[in-house]
MIDOSE-1310 file (N, C-alpha, C; in nm, 2 decimals, decimal comma, always signed):
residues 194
xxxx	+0,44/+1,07/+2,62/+0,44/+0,94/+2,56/+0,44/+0,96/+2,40; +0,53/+0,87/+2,34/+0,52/+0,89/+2,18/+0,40/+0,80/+2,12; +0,41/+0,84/+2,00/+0,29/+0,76/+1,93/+0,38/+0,67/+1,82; +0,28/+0,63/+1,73/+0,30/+0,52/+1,66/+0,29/+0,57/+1,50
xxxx	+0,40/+0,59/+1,42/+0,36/+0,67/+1,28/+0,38/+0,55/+1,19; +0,24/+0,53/+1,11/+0,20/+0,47/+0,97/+0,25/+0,53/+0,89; +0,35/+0,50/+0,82/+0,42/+0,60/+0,66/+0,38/+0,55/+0,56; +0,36/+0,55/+0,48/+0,34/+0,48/+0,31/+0,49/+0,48/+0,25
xxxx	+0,51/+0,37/+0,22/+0,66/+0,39/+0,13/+0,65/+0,43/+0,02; +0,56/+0,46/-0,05/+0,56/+0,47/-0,18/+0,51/+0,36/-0,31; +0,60/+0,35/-0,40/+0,52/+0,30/-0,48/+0,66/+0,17/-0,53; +0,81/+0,21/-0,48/+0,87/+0,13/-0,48/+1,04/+0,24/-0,49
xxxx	+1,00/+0,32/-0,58/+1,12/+0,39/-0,62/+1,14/+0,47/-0,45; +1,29/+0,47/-0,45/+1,34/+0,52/-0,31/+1,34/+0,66/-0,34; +1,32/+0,76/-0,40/+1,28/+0,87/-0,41/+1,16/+0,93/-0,38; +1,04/+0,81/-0,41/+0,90/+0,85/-0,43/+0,84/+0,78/-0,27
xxxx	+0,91/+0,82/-0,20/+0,86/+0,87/-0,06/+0,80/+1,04/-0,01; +0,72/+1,03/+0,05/+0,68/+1,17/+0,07/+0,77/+1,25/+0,21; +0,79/+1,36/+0,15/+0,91/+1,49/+0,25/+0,85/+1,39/+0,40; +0,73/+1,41/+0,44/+0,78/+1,35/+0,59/+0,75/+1,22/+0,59
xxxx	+0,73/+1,15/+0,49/+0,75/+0,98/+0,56/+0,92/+0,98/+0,56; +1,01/+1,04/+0,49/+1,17/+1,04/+0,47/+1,20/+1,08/+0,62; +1,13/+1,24/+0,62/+1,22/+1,30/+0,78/+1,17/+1,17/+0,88; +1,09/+1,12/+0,90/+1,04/+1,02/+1,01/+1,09/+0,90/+1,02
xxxx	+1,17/+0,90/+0,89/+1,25/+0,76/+0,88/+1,38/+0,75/+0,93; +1,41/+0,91/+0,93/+1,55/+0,96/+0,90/+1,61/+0,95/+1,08; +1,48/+0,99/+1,11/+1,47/+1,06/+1,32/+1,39/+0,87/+1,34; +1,40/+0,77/+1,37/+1,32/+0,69/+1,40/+1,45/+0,63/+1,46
xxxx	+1,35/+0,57/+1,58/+1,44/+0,48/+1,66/+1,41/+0,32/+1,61; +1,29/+0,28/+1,54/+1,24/+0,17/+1,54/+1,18/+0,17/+1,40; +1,21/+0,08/+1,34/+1,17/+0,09/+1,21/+1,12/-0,07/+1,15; +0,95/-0,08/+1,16/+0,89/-0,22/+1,12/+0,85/-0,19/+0,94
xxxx	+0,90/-0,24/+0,88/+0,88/-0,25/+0,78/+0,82/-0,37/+0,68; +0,77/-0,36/+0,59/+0,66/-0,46/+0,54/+0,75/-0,57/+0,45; +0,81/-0,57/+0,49/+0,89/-0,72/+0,40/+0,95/-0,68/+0,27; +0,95/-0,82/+0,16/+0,93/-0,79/+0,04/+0,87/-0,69/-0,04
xxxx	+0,76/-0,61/+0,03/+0,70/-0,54/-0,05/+0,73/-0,39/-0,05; +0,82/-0,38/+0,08/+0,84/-0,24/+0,08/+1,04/-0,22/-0,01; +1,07/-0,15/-0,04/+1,19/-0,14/-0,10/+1,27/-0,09/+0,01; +1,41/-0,23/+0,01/+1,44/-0,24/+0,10/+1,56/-0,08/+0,13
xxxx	+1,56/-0,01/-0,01/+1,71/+0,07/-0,07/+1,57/+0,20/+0,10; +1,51/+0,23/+0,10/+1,45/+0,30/+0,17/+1,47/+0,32/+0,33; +1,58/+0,18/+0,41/+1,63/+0,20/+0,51/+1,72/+0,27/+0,55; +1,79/+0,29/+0,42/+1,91/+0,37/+0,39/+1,87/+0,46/+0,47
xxxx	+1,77/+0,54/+0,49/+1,73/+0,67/+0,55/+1,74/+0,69/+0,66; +1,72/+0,53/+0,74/+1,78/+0,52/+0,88/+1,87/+0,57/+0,93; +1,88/+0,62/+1,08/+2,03/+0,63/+1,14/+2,05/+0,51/+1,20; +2,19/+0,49/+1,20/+2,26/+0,38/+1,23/+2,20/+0,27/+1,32
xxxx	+2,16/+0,34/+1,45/+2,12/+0,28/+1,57/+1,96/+0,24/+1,55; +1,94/+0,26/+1,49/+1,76/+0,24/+1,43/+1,76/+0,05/+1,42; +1,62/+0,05/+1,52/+1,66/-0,11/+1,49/+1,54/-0,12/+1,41; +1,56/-0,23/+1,33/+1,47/-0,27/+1,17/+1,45/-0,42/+1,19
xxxx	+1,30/-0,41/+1,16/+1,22/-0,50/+1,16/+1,10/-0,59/+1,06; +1,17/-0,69/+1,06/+1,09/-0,75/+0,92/+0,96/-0,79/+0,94; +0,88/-0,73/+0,91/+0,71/-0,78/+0,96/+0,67/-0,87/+0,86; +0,76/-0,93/+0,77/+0,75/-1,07/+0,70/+0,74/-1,21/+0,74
xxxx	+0,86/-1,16/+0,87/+0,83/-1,28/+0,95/+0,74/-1,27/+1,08; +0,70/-1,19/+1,13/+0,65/-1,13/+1,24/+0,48/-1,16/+1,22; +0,38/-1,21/+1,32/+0,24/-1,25/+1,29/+0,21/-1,03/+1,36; +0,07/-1,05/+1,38/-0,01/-0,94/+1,43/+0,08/-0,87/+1,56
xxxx	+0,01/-1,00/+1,69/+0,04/-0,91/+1,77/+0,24/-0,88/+1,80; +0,33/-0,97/+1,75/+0,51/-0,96/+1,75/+0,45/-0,81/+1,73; +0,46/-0,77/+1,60/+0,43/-0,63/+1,54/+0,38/-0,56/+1,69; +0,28/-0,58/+1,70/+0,20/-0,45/+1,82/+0,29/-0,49/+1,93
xxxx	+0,34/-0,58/+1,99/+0,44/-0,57/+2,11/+0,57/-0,53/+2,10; +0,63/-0,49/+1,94/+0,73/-0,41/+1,93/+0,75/-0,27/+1,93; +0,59/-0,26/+1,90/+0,55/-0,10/+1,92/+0,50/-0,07/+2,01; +0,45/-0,17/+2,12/+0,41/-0,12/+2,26/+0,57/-0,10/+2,31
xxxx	+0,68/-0,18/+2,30/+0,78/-0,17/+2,37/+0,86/-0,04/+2,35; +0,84/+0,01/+2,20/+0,93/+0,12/+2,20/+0,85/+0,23/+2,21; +0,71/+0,24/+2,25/+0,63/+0,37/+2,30/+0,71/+0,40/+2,44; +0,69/+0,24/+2,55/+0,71/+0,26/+2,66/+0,86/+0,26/+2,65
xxxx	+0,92/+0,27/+2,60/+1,10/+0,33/+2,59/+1,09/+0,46/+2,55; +0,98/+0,51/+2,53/+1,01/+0,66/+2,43/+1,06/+0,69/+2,33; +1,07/+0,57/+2,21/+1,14/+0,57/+2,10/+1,06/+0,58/+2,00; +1,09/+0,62/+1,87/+1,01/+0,68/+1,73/+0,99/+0,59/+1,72
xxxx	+0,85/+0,57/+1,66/+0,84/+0,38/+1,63/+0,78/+0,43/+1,51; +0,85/+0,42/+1,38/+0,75/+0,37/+1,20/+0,71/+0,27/+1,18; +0,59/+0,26/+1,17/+0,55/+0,13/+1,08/+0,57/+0,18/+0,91; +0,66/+0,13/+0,85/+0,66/+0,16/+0,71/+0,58/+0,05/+0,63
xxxx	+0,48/+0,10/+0,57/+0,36/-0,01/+0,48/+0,40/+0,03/+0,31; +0,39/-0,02/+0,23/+0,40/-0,04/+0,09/+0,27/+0,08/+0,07; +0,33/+0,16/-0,03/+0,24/+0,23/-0,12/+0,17/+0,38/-0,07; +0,06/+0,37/-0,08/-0,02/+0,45/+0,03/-0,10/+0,40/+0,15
xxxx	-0,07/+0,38/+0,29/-0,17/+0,31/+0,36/-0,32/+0,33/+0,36; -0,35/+0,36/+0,26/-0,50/+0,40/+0,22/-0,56/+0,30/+0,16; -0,48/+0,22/+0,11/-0,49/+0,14/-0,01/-0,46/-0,01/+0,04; -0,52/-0,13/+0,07/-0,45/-0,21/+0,11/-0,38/-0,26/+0,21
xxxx	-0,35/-0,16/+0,29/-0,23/-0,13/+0,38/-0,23/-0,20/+0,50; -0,36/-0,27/+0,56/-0,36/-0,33/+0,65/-0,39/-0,25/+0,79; -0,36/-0,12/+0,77/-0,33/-0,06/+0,95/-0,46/-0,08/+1,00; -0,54/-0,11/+0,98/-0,68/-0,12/+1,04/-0,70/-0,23/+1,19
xxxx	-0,58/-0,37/+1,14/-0,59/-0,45/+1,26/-0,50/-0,37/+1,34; -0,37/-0,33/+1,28/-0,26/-0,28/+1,39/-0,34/-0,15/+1,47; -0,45/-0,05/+1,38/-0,45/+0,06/+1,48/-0,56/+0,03/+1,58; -0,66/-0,10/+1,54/-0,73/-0,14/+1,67/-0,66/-0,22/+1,82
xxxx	-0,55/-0,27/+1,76/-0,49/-0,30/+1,86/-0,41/-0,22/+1,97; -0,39/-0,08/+1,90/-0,33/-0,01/+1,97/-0,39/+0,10/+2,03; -0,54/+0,09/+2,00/-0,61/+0,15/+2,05/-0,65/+0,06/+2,20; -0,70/-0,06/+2,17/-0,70/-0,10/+2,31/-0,59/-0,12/+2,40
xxxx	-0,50/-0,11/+2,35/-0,33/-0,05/+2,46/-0,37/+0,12/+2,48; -0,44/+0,18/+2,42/-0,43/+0,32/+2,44/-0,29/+0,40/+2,38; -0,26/+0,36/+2,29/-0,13/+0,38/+2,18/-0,19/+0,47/+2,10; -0,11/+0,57/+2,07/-0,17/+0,70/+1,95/-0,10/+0,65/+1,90
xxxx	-0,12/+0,71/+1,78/-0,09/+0,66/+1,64/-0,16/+0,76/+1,48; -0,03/+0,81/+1,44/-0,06/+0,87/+1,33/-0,03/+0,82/+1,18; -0,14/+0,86/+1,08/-0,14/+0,80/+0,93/-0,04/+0,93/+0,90; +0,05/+0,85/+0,77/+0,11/+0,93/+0,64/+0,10/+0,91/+0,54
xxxx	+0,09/+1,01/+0,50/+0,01/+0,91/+0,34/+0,15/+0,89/+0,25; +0,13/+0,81/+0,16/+0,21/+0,79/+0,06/+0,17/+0,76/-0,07; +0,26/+0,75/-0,16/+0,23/+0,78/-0,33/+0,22/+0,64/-0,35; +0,06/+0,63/-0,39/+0,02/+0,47/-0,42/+0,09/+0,43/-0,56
xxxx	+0,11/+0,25/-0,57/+0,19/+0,26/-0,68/+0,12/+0,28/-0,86; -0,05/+0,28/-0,82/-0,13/+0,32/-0,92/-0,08/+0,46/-0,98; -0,04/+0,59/-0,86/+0,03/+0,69/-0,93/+0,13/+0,64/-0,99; +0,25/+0,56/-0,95/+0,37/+0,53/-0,96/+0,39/+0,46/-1,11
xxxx	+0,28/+0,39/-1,13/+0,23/+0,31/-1,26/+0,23/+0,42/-1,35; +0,09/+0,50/-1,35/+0,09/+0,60/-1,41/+0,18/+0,70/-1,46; +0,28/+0,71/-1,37/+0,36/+0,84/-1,43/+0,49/+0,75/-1,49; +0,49/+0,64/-1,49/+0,61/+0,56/-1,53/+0,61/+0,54/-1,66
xxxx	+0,46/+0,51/-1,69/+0,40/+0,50/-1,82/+0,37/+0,62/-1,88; +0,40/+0,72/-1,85/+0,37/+0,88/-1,87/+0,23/+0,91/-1,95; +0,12/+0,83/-1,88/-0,03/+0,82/-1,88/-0,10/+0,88/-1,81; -0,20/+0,94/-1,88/-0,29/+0,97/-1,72/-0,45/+0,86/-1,75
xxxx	-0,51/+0,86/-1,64/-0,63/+0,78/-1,65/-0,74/+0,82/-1,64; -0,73/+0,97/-1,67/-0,86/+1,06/-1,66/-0,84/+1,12/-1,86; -0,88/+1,10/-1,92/-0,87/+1,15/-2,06/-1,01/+1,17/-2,07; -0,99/+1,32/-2,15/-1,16/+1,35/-2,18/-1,24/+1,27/-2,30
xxxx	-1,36/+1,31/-2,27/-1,44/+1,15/-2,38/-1,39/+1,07/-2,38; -1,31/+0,95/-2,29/-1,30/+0,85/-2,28/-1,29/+0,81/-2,17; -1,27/+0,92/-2,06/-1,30/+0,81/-1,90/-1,28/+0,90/-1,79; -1,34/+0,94/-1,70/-1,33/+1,06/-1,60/-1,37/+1,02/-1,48
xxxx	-1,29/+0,90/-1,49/-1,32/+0,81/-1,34/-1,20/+0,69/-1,33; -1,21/+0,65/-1,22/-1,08/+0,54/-1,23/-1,16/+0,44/-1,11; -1,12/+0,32/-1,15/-1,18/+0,25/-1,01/-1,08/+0,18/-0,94; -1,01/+0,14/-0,84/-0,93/+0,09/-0,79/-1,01/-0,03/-0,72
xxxx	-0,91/-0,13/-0,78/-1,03/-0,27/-0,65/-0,90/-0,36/-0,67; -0,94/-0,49/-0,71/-0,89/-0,60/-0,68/-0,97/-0,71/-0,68; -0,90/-0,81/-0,71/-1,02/-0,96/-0,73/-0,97/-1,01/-0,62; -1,09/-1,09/-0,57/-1,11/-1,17/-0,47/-0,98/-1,29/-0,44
xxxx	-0,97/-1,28/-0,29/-0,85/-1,43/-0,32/-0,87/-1,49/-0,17; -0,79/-1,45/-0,07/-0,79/-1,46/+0,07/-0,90/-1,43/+0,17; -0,89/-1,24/+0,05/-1,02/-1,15/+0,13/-1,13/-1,13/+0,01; -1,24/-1,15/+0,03/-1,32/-1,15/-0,08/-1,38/-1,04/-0,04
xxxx	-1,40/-1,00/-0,16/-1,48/-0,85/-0,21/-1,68/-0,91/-0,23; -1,70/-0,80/-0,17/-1,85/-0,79/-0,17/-1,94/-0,78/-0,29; -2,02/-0,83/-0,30/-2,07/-0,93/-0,43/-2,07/-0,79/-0,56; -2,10/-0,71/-0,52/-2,15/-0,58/-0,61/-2,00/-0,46/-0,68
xxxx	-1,92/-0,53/-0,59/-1,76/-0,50/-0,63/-1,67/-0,63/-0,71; -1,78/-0,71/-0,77/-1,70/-0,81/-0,88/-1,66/-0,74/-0,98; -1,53/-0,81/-1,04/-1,47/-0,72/-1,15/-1,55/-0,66/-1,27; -1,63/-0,80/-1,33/-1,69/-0,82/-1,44/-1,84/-0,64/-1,41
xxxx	-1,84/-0,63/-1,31/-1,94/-0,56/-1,25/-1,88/-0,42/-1,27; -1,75/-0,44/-1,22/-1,71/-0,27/-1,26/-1,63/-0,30/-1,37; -1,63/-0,33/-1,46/-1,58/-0,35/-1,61/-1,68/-0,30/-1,69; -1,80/-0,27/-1,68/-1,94/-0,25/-1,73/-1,95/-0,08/-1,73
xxxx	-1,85/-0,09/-1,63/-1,82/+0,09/-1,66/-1,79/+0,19/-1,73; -1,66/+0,07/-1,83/-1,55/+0,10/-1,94/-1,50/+0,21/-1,89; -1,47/+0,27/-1,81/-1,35/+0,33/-1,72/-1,21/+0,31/-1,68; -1,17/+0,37/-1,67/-1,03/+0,34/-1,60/-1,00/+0,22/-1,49
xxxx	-0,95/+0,13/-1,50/-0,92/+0,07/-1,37/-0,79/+0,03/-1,36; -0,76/+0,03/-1,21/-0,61/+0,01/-1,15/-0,66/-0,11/-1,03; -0,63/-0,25/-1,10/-0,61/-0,37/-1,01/-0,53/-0,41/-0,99; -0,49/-0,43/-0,82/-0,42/-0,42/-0,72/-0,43/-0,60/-0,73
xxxx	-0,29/-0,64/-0,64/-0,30/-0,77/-0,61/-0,37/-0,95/-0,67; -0,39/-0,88/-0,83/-0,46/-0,97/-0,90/-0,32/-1,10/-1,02; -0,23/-1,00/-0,99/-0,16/-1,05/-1,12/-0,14/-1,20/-1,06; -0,13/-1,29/-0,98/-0,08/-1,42/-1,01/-0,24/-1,46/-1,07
xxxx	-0,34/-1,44/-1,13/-0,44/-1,49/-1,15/-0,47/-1,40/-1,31; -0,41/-1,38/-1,35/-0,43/-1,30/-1,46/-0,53/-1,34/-1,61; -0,52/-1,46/-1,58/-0,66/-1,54/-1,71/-0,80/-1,52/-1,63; -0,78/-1,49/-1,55/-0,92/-1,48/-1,46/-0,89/-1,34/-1,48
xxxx	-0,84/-1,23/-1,43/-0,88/-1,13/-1,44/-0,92/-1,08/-1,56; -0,85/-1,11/-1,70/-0,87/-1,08/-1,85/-1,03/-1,18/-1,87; -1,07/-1,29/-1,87/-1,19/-1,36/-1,88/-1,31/-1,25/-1,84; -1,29/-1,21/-1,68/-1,37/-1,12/-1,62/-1,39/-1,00/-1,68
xxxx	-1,29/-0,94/-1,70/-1,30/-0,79/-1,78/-1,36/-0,78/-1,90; -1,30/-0,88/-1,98/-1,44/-0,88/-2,14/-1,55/-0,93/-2,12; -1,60/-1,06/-1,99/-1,70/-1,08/-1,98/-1,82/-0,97/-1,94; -1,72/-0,83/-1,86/-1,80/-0,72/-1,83/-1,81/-0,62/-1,90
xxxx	-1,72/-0,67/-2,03/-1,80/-0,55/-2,16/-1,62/-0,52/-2,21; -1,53/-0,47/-2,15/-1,43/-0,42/-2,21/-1,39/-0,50/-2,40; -1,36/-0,44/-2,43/-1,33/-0,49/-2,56/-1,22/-0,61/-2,54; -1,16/-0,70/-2,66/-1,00/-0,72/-2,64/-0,89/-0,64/-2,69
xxxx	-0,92/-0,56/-2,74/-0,84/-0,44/-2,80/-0,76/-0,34/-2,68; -0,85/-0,35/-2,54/-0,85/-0,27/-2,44/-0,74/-0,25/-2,39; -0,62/-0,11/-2,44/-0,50/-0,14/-2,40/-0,46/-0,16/-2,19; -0,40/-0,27/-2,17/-0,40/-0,32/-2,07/-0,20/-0,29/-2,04
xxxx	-0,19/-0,23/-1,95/-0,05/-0,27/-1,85/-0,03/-0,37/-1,76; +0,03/-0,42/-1,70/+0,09/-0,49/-1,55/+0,21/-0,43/-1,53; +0,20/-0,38/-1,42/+0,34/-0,29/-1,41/+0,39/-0,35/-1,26; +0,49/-0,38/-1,25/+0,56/-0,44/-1,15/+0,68/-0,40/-1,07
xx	+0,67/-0,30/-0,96/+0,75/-0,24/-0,90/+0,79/-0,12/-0,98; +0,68/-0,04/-1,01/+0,73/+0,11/-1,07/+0,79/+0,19/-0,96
């Protein structure tokens, strides 16, 4: 019986896939991919006969009944997720559900686009005497974050931070950040499909 592989696409660039999320893409019979957010130039890697699947349109279980169907066919089934699936990624409902099918299922990691940010801007976010920590979060919207993970809260850090999923709210996230101490001087990016 085959299992179920989680890849990380990367960060957007069709290069900045990792050696085996590519071979796994390359050998896949079944290819669910995350919509708009994953880069579509990355199916290229497909073989021909690889059927591709938009989980844009697709709810929870479509998704898990396409991957039960192509276990029980014997076919390579990828879920390809945006980024690193560490980050955001979601597999947490898909791997409980496939756990109660009894579906294996393995993580790949991928190059989150916080690195992807980073090296685009040929920055790093660890500089000595000035920050030897980074926080990764995101402001509340759909899924709200736990009261002690408010921005304004880890802004008080004056550290590094890489916020995920905030930009259509961006007067709220700048309000929050000097309200938690950052200066306005604080050089700030929004990087968009590095």
């Amino acid at each position: 019986m085959k299992k179920i592989y989680f890849v990380g696409a990367g960060p957007g660039d069709k290069e900045l896939i990792t050696l085996k999320g590519y071979k796994l893409l390359c050998q896949a019979d079944i290819v669910i991919y995350a919509g708009s957010l994953v880069n579509p130039e990355l199916l290229d890697y497909c073989k021909e006969e690889c059927k591709i699947y938009d989980s844009a349109v697709m709810d929870l279980m479509q998704i898990i009944e396409v991957m039960k169907n192509g276990v029980e066919n014997d076919k390579l089934v990828v879920r390809l997720q945006t980024g690193d699936i560490s980050l955001y990624g979601s597999i947490r409902e898909q791997s409980e559900e496939l756990k109660k099918l009894g579906i294996e299922y393995e993580s790949i990691a991928g190059v989150s686009s916080f690195l992807g940010a980073a090296a685009s801007m040929g920055i790093e976010y660890t500089v000595p005497e000035i920050s030897q920590s980074l926080i990764i979060t995101r402001l509340e919207g759909r899924t709200p974050v736990p009261k002690l993970e408010k921005l304004e809260l880890f802004a008080s850090h004056q550290t590094s931070m890489a916020i995920f999923l905030s930009v259509q709210n961006i007067d709220n996230v700048v309000d929050r950040l000097i309200e938690g101490g950052y200066p306005q001087d604080t050089p700030v990016a929004v990087v968009y499909k590095a």
